[in-house]
C-alpha positions as CSV (number, residue, x, y, z in Angstrom):
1,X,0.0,0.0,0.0
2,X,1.3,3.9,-0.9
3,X,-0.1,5.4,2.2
4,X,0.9,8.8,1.0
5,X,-1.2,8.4,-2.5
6,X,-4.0,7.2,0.1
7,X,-3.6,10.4,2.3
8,X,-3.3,12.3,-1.0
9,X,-7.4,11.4,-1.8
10,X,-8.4,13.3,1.1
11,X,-6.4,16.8,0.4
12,X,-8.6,19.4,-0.7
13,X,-7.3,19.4,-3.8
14,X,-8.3,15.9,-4.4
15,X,-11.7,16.0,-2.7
16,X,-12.2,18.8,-5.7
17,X,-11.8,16.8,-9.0
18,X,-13.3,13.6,-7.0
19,X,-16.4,16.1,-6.7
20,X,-16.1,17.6,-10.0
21,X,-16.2,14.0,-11.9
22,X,-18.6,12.6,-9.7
23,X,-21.4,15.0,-9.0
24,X,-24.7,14.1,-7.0
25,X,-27.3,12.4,-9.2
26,X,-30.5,13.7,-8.9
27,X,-33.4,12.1,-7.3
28,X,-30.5,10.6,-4.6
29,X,-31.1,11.1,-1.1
30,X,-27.8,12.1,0.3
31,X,-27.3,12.6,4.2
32,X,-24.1,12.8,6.2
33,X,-22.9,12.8,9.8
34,X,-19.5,13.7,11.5
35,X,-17.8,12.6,14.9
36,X,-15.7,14.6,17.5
37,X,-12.2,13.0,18.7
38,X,-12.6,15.8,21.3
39,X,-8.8,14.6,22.7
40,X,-5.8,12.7,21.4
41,X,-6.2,10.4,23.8
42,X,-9.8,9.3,21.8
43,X,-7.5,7.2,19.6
44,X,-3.7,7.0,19.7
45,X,-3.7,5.9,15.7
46,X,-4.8,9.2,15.3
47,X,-3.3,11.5,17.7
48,X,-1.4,13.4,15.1
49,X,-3.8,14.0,12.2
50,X,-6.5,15.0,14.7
51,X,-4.2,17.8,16.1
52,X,-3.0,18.8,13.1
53,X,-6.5,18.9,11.4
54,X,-7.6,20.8,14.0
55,X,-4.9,23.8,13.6
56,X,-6.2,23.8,10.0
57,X,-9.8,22.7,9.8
58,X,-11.3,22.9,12.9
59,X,-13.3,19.6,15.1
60,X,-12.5,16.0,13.3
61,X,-12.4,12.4,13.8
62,X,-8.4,12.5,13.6
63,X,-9.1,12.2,9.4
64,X,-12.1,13.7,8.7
65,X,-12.8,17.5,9.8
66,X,-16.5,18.2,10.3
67,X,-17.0,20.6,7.5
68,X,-15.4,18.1,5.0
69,X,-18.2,15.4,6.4
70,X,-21.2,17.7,5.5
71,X,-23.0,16.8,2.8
72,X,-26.3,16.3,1.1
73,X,-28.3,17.1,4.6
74,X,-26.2,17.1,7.4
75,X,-27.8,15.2,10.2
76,X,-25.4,16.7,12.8
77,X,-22.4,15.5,14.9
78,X,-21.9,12.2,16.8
79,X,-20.3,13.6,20.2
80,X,-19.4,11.5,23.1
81,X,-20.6,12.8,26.6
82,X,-17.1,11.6,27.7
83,X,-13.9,13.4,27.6
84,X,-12.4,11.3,24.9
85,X,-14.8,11.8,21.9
86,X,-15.2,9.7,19.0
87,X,-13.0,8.8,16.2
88,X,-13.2,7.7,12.5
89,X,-12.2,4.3,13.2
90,X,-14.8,4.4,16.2
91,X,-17.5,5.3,13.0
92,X,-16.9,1.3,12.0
93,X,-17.0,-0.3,15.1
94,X,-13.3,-1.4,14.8
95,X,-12.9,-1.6,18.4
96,X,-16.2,-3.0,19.7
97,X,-16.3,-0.9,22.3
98,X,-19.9,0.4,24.1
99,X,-19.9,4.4,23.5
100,X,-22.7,6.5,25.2
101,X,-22.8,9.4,22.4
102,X,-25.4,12.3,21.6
103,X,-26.8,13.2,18.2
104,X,-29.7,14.0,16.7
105,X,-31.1,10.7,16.2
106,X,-31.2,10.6,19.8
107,X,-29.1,9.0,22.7
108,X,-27.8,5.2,21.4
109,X,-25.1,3.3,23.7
110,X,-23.0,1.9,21.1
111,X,-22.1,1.8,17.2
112,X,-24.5,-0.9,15.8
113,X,-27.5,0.4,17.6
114,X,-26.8,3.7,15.8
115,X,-27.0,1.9,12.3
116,X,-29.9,0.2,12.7
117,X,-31.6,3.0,14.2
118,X,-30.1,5.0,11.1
119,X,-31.5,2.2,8.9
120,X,-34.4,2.3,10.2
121,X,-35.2,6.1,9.8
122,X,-34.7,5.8,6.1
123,X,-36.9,2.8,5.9
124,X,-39.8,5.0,8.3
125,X,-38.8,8.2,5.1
126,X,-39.8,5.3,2.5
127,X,-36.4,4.6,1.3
């Protein structure tokens, strides 16, 4: 693996032509959310890219900043009521680990329950 040329794909720069050649299609329901690694500590992997991000871009997951996560309707931010937050690798459920977060969707004690109940929303909207 070239994890630079990986990296690379999420420079704005990048996010630009990938935008550009893919566009939305219309008639798609799009709908986005973004987590909070509120500390360094919230996941050592990404102790480094969340700090950095922050100086540039503001609130991430340690590789996605919030604003680059909004898109189609923005549903909000995942935040964790504990001191740690929530990272991008938390978003998968590689550490199946119980999290008590907040978000609009309501309060949800750990990562599955959040996609079902996700799920589950868009099959109530008819999707």
């Amino acid at each position: 693996p070239d994890l630079y040329s990986s990296l690379n794909t999420f420079s704005v720069r990048e996010a630009a032509i990938f935008n550009e050649k893919y566009p939305d299609v219309p008639g798609i329901y799009y709908q986005s959310y973004s987590s909070l690694m509120k500390n360094p500590l919230s996941d050592p992997f990404f102790a480094l890219s969340s700090a950095a991000m922050y100086l540039f871009d503001g609130s991430n997951d340690g590789l996605v900043s919030k604003s680059s996560a909004a898109w189609g309707e923005y549903k909000g931010e995942i935040k964790s009521p504990s001191f740690l937050g929530y990272s991008h690798l938390g978003a998968v459920d590689i550490y199946k680990m119980k999290y008590n977060f907040k978000q609009s969707m309501g309060t949800v004690t750990d990562i599955p329950e959040f996609y079902i109940k996700l799920v589950s929303d868009l099959k109530k909207a008819g999707f």
